[in-house]
Residue, then its C-alpha position, 0 to 999 in steps of 0.5 A: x339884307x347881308x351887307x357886301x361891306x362890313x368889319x375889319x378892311x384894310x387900305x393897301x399901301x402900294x409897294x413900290x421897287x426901284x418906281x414899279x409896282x412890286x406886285x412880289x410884295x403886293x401878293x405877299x401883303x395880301x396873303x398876310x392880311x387875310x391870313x391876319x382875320x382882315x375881311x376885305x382888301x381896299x387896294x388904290x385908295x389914299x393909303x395906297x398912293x393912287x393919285x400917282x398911279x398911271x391908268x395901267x398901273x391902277x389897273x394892275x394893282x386891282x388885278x393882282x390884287x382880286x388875283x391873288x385873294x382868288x375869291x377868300x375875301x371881298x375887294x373894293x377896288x379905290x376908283x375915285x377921281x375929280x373927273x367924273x368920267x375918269x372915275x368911270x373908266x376905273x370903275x369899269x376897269x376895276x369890274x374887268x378884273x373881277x373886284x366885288x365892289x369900289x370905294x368912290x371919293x368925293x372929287x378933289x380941288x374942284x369943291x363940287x356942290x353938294x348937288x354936284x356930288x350926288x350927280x357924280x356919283x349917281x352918274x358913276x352908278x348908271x355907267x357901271x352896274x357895280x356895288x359902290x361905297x362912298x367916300x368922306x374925306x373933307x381934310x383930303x378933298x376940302x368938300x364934306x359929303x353932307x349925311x342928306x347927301x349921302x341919304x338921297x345917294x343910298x336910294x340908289x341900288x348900287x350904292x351900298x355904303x359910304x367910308x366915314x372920315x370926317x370926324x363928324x360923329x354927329x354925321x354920322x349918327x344922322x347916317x346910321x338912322x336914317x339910310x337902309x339896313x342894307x347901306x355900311x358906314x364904316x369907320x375911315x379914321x381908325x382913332x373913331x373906330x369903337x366911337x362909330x362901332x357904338x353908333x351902330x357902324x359897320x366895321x373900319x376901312x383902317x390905315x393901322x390894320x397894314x401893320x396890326x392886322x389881327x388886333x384891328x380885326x380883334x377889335x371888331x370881333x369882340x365889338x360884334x360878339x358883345x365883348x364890349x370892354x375887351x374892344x375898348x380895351x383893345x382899341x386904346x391899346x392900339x391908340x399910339x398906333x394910331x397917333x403915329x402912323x398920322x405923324x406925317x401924311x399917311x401913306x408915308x408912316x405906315x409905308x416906313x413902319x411896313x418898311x421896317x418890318x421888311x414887309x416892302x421898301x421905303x419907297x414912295x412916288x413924288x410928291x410924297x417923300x421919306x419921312x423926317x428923320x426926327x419922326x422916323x425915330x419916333x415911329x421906330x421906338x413905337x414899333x419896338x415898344x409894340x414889338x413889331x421890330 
């Protein structure tokens, strides 16, 4: 069976101008990835700031988002919540517009069991008949989704991958073997990328590919053509990419970076703000070095 989510997808930042979403940019973004090599749009994830998001707005921003794609690649619209039904009502909202599929979070500051995980997402999959990809982010949401978790959620049709960013690579091998061929694992830590790739994992959900989206892509094509050393290589180059753009909490760097490239404005909601001045510098002369500025 094909897999609805593989290769290299990229987490949209939200532009923002003057505290509106600046959907002039947002569509500009898009058409720059997909013209890039980027496989699938990921907008109102973490990278795309959708904790601060009003219910209008998220909705919104998957609109353009499928709008402005009009059907080149996949989206996977960020629907997750640490309310159940919250998480349900952007679901349905994100299938409204017309997005392939969505990427559901575990639930934050709740510190749910990992019963209670599989409840949740099992009862976003009843409520809404919508292709979904999990979402592991322990380091964001202080609970890890635990690969038997994850294996006993995969029996369910609609839940068709899961985003990795635990760093628990022994997790994930677990993962890997034992869900269905059908069921993605992706990379969520660009740092792990060919790490995972060499698990057997199915392509990267990537921070960096806002800013390098071609060589992120790059990077996967080689991977999936064999090209094993020209995708390590690849990877290790973008390695300082990688590093700075975590510099401070993401999605603050590469909002700077896409800033600096007069790609967006600097501008962030609350409580994110604009980084340090001392990293900012160091973020600039990585940009020059890489010769994005």
């Amino acid at each position: 069976m094909k897999l609805l989510f593989e290769g290299s997808m990229t987490a949209l930042i939200t532009p923002f101008d003057n505290g509106k979403v600046d959907e002039k940019a947002l569509r500009h973004l898009i058409d720059w990835q997909i013209a890039e090599g980027t496989s699938c749009l990921v907008p109102c994830g973490t990278t795309g700031e959708a904790p601060t998001l009003s219910y209008e707005e998220h909705e919104r921003v998957v609109s353009v988002t499928v709008e402005q794609v009009s059907g080149r690649v996949p989206v996977l619209a960020g629907c997750g919540s640490n309310a159940t039904e919250n998480a349900i009502k952007l679901t349905k909202q994100a299938k409204k517009a017309g997005a392939q599929g969505t990427l559901q979070v575990t639930p934050y500051y709740n510190k749910p069991t990992q019963e209670g995980l599989f409840q949740h997402f099992e009862a976003i999959a009843k409520a809404v008949d919508l292709p979904m990809v999990l979402y592991n982010v322990p380091v964001r949401t202080a609970v890890n989704l635990e690969a038997t978790t994850v294996i006993r959620l995969s029996k369910i049709a609609t839940i068709v991958g899961v985003k990795e960013a635990s760093g628990k690579l022994e997790q994930i091998d677990q993962i890997i073997k034992e869900t269905p061929d059908h069921f993605s694992v992706v990379s969520g830590d660009d740092a792990l990328n060919t790490q995972i790739y060499m698990l057997g994992g199915n392509g990267t959900i990537s921070v960096t590919a806002n800013i390098v989206p071609k060589r992120v892509a790059k990077v996967w094509k080689d991977f999936l053509n064999n090209n094993r050393k020209e995708a390590l290589i690849e990877h290790e180059s973008l390695q300082t990419l990688n590093k700075i753009l975590f510099i401070e909490t993401n999605p603050i760097p590469v909002k700077t970076a896409l800033a600096m490239m007069n790609k967006c404005k600097e501008e962030f909601r609350l409580p994110l703000c604009p980084m340090e001045q001392k990293n900012k510098i160091k973020l600039k002369e990585v940009l020059k070095k890489e010769e994005l500025i």
